[in-house]
Each structure stands twice: as C-alpha cells, then as structure tokens.
Steps between C-alpha positions, in 0.01 A plus 500: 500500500356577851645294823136293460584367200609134458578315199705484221489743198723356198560724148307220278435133362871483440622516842163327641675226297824515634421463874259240403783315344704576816225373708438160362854445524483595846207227557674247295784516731279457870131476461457770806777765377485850591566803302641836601432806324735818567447806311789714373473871439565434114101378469639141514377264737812183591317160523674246748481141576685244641612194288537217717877471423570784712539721282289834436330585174341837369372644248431885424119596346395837407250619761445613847364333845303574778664458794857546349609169632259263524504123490235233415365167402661443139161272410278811633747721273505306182065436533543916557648575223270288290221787580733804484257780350550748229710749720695236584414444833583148686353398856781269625305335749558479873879644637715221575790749677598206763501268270816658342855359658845637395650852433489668105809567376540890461453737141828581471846414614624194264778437267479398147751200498430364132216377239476139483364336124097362631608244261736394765228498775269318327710226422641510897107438565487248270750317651397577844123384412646155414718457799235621736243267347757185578552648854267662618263355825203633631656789627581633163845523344790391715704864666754364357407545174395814560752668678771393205610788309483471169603820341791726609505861410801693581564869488827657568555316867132445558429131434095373557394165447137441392367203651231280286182585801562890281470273166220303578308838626568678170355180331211451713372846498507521143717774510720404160316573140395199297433320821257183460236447713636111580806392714701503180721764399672589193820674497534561105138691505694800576706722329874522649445876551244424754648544865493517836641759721742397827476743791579484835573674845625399844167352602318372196546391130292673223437260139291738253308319180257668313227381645569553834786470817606266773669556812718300716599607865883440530689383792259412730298180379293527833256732391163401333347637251135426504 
C-alpha cells in the first residue's frame, strides 16, 4: 500500500459482515455516529465508536486501512461496505478526524480481574431495561441509574465495580451471542460457560465478550467520549 492509497482493505465477506454489524449498532445508538479505524501491525484493523452511555466500544476485523487511523461517517461506512469489491476493498467515505472527541485507551497495560457468567449481564440488562423504561425522560436514562454498580469483581486487593452504562453498552452493541434484534433479552439463551472477561488499569476499565469490547474511563467522569 503506497501513502496515496485510501480505503479500507478487509480479508473477506466474513469480516465485511462483522463491521457491518458493528456499524449499524453504531447508527442505532446516534443517527450521526462516527467510526474510527486504527490498524495494528497483526493485519487487524480495531473499529471504535462511542455508545452514548459513555462508554467506548470496539471491535477487531481482519484487514488493513489507509490512513492507519482514520475516522468517518458510520452511515458513509456501512453504505461502503455494501459495495466492497472482490479484493476486498471499502471506500469509507469522507474523513471525519474532528469529529472524533476523547482519548483510546492503550493495547496493552490492563489487569485481568475475573470472568463474569454473560448470563449474569444479560439479566442485569434486563433489569436495567425495565427500570430505565419507568424512569427514563427525554434525556435518556437517569445517571443515576447508570452510574450504579452492579457487579463487583475482586482480585486479591483489587476491587472494580462495573456500573450498568458498561451493561447496557455490551447489550446495545450486540456484543453477547444469541442476542435478539428487539429490546428484549434473554438470559437462559446462553450456555453458563459463556463469559465475559473483567480488566482494568489505573485509568480505564476493559469488559471483553465475544463479539466485541467496551471501555470505561475511570476516575475522571469529566471527560467525553464522543
């Protein structure tokens, strides 16, 4: 790839399918979301977006990206993708770099605290759904609501508490297998093997599903995330 080139270049249908799912998510979230693109040295590209609980989500797709960070228009990006040609090649539409807000958490660096059953979660976002619906005003969910921590994972004298703005991300980006399409969840259509993974570091807090990650900045509630 020359320094001309500009797009994205995924490895197949499969992974065309993944950041489409990732997209529409994205959209269903805020209408005008943005997503960012990084590419790692492994031939993996990191899709971002923010979730409107701030929280961030990503998701990794097999492929590579021209600039290696690059942000845009997720509508542009999922009508892209919709026309990626047989070597895979995407145009994202127009860059969207100012459009961005917030810092990435970094690679490397976190703690694995514990794995938590996605039963669990999905019956925390269950609850949460119902409590938000009687609650909530025009403005969304009340903070209150989502700033309560609903999960506590200890390890050794490391204590995190995940608060349910993390839940309602992993739900809303479709992150968990066996996820409907609709508002409702159902915690018994997974297996009790299925989990998801508690990390953390000084700065930010790190949930890991299968289908994707979310990220929470810790300790300082004044920063945005776009």
């Amino acid at each position: 790839m020359t320094v001309t080139e500009r797009g994205i270049w995924l490895h197949g249908t499969a992974h065309r399918k993944d950041l489409s799912a990732f997209t529409e998510r994205a959209l269903r979230l805020d209408p005008a979301a943005v997503v960012r693109l990084r590419e790692r040295p492994s031939g993996t590209i990191v899709a971002w977006a923010a979730t409107g609980f701030d929280v961030l989500a990503s998701r990794v797709i097999g492929g590579r990206v021209g600039p290696a960070d690059l942000c845009v228009g997720a509508d542009a990006l999922l009508s892209g993708l919709t026309r990626m040609d047989d070597q895979g090649y995407v145009n994202p539409g127009f860059g969207m770099d100012s459009a961005w807000r917030g810092a990435l958490p970094p690679d490397v660096g976190f703690i694995h605290l514990d794995d938590v059953p996605a039963r669990v979660v999905l019956d925390l976002a269950t609850q949460g759904l119902s409590l938000a619906k009687e609650h909530s005003s025009a403005h969304g969910p009340p903070a209150s609501l989502l700033d309560q921590e609903v999960v506590a994972v200890n390890a050794g004298r490391d204590s995190v508490g995940i608060p349910m703005r993390c839940v309602f991300a992993l739900t809303a980006m479709g992150f968990l297998p066996d996820m409907p399409a609709a508002d409702d969840v159902a915690p018994t259509s997974l297996g009790a093997e299925e989990m998801v993974r508690v990390r953390a570091m000084p700065a930010w807090l790190r949930i890991d599903a299968r289908f994707g990650t979310v990220y929470q900045r810790r300790g300082d509630p004044a920063v945005v995330l776009g």
